[in-house]
C-alpha positions in Angstrom: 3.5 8.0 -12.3 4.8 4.3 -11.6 3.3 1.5 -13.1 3.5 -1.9 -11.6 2.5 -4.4 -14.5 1.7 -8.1 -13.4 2.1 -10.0 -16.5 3.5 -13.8 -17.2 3.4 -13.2 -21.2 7.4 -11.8 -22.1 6.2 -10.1 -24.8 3.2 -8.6 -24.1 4.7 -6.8 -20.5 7.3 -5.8 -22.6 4.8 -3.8 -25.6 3.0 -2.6 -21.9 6.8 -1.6 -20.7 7.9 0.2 -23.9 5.1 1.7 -24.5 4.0 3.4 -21.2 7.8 4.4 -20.9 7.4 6.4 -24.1 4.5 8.4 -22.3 6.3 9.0 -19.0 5.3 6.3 -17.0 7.9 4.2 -14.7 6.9 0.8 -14.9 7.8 -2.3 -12.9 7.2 -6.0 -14.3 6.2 -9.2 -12.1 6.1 -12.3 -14.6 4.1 -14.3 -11.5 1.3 -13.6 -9.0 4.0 -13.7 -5.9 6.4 -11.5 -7.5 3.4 -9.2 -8.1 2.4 -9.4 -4.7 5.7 -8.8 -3.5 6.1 -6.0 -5.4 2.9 -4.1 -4.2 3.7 -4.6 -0.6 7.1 -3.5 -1.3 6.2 0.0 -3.1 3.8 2.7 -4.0 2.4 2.3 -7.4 -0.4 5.0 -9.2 -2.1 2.1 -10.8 -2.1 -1.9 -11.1 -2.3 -3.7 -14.2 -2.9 -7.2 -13.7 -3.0 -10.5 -16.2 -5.2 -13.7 -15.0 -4.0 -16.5 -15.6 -0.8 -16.0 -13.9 1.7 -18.5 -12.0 1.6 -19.4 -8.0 -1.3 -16.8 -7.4 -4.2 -15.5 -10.0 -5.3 -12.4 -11.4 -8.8 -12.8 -9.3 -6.9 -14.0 -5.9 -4.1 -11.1 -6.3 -6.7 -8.5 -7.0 -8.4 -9.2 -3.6 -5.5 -9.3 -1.8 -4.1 -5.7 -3.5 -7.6 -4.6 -1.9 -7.4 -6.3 1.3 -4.0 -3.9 2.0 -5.0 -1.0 -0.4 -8.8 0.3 -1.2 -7.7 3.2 -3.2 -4.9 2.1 -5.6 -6.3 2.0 -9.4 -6.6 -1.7 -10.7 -6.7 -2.8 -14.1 -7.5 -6.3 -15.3 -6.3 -7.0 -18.9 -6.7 -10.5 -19.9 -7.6 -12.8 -22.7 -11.0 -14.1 -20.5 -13.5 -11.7 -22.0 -16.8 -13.3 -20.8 -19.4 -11.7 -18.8 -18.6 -14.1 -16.2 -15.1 -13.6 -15.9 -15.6 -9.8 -16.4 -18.0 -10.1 -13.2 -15.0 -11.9 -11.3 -12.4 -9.0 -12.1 -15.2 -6.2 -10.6 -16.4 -8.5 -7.8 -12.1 -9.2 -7.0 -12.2 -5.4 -6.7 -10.6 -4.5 -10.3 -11.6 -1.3 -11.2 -11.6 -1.9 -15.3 -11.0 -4.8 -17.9 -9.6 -4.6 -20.9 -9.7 -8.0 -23.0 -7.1 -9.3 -25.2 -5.6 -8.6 -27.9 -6.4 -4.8 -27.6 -5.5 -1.4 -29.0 -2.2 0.4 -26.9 -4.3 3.4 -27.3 -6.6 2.0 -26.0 -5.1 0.7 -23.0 -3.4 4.5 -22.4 -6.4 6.1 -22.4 -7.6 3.8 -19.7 -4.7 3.9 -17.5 -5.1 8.3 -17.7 -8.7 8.0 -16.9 -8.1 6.0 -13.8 -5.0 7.6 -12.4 -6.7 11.1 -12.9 -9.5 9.6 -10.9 -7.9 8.2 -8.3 -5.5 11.5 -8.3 -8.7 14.1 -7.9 -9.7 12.2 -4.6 -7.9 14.1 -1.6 -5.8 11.9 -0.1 -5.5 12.0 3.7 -2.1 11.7 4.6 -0.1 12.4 7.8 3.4 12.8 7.6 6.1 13.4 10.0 10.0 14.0 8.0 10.4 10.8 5.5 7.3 8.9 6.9 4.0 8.8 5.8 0.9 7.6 7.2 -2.2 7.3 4.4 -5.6 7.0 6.0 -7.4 6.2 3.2 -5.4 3.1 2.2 -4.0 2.2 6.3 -0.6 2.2 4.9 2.9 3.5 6.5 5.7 4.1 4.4 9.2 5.4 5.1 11.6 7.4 2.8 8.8 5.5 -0.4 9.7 2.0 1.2 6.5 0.1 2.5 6.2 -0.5 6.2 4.1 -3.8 6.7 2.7 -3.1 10.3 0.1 -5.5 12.4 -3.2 -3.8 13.3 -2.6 -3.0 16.5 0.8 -2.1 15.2 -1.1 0.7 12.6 -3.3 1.5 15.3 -0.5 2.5 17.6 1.2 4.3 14.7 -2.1 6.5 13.8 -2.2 7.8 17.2 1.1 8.7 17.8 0.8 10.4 14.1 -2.5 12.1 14.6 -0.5 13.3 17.8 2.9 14.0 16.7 5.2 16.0 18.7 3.1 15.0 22.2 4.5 13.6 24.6 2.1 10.6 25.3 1.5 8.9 28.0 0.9 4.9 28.3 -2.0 5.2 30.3 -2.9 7.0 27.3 -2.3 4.5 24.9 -3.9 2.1 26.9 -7.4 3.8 26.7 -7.0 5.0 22.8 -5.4 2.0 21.6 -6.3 -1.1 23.7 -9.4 0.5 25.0 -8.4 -0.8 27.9 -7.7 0.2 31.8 -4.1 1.0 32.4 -2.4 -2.1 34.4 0.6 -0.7 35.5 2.4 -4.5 36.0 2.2 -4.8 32.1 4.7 -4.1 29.6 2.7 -5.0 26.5 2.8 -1.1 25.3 6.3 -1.2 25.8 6.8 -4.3 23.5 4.6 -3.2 20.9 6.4 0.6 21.1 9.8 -1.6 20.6 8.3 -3.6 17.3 7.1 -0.2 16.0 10.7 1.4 16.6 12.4 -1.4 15.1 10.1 -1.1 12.1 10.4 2.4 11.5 13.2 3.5 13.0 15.5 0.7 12.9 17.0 0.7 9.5 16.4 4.9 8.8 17.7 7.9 9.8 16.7 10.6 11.8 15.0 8.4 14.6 11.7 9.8 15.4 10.0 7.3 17.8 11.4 8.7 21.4 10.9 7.7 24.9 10.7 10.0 27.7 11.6 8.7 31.2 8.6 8.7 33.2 6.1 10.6 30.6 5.6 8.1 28.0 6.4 8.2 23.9 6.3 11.0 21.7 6.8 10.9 17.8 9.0 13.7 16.5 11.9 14.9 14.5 14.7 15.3 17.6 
């Protein structure tokens, strides 16, 4: 289970740290908001514990954000703002629980076991061709556990050729299921966008698995 702990207090991510190492966990501090964001959009991570009041971007603002890229991923507010109101901004940012300061590690285990159990129960919908891994649930792409950061017609390309892996497919294809658009043959737009996606994917990894065939189009496979 991995951990990603957004905290600005030295002391208290490191109780969090030591603590959640002794029961297993892997856990990755961000001392700031960007860091934190950073981090998320770098990796997979079971759950998410963030502070509030943190540098350069807050607990609220980075919890909408984790949400705007990830619907799924456990989120855990623990902060020293125990009000109703600020309770009702953690939930409303898309937190999942809040925990107020100063609290109880026991406390805060129990927690973080009840949501990743949770989240882990929930069958995830994931395609997955060799090292890469397409999760419909969450519209993420991830490559050998590194994060892919893909546009939305980007994704929308990579779905298709993932729900039809080891197809040849064609561009008129694409066209229609992609663009949902006619095919104009004087166009070279799928072309480009197939040469982002290989340069994203394929680029810095090994085996390649975005091919083109001469004269039948793309197809997504192991050789």
């Amino acid at each position: 289970m991995k951990i990603l702990v957004v905290e600005d207090e030295e002391r208290a991510a490191t109780f969090i740290r030591k603590g959640m190492s002794a029961e297993g966990y892997e856990v990755e501090i961000a001392y700031d908001g960007r860091t934190g964001l950073s981090l998320f959009r770098q990796n997979e991570y079971d759950i998410i514990i963030l502070d509030v009041n943190l540098p350069h971007i807050n607990g609220f603002d980075l919890c909408k954000l984790i949400r705007a890229d990830n619907e799924s991923v456990p989120v855990l507010m623990l902060t020293a703002l125990d009000s109703i109101t600020d309770k009702a901004d953690g939930f409303n940012s898309g937190a999942d629980d809040y925990l107020a300061k100063p609290f109880e590690f026991q406390e805060l285990l129990l927690r973080v076991r009840a949501l990743t159990r949770r989240n882990h129960n929930k069958p995830k919908q994931i395609l997955q061709l060799a090292d890469l891994e397409l999760n419909l649930d969450t519209k993420t792409v991830t490559r050998s556990g590194k994060r892919i950061d893909l546009t939305t017609r980007e994704y929308a390309l990579m779905e298709y050729l993932m729900l039809n892996k080891g197809k040849v497919i064609s561009r008129i294809d694409i066209s229609e299921r992609v663009w949902n658009l006619n095919f104009d043959s004087n166009t070279n737009v799928i072309d480009v966008y197939v040469s982002y996606l290989r340069k994203k994917i394929d680029k810095d990894f090994s085996p390649k698995l975005l091919h083109t065939i001469v004269g039948m189009g793309y197809v997504l496979r192991e050789s």
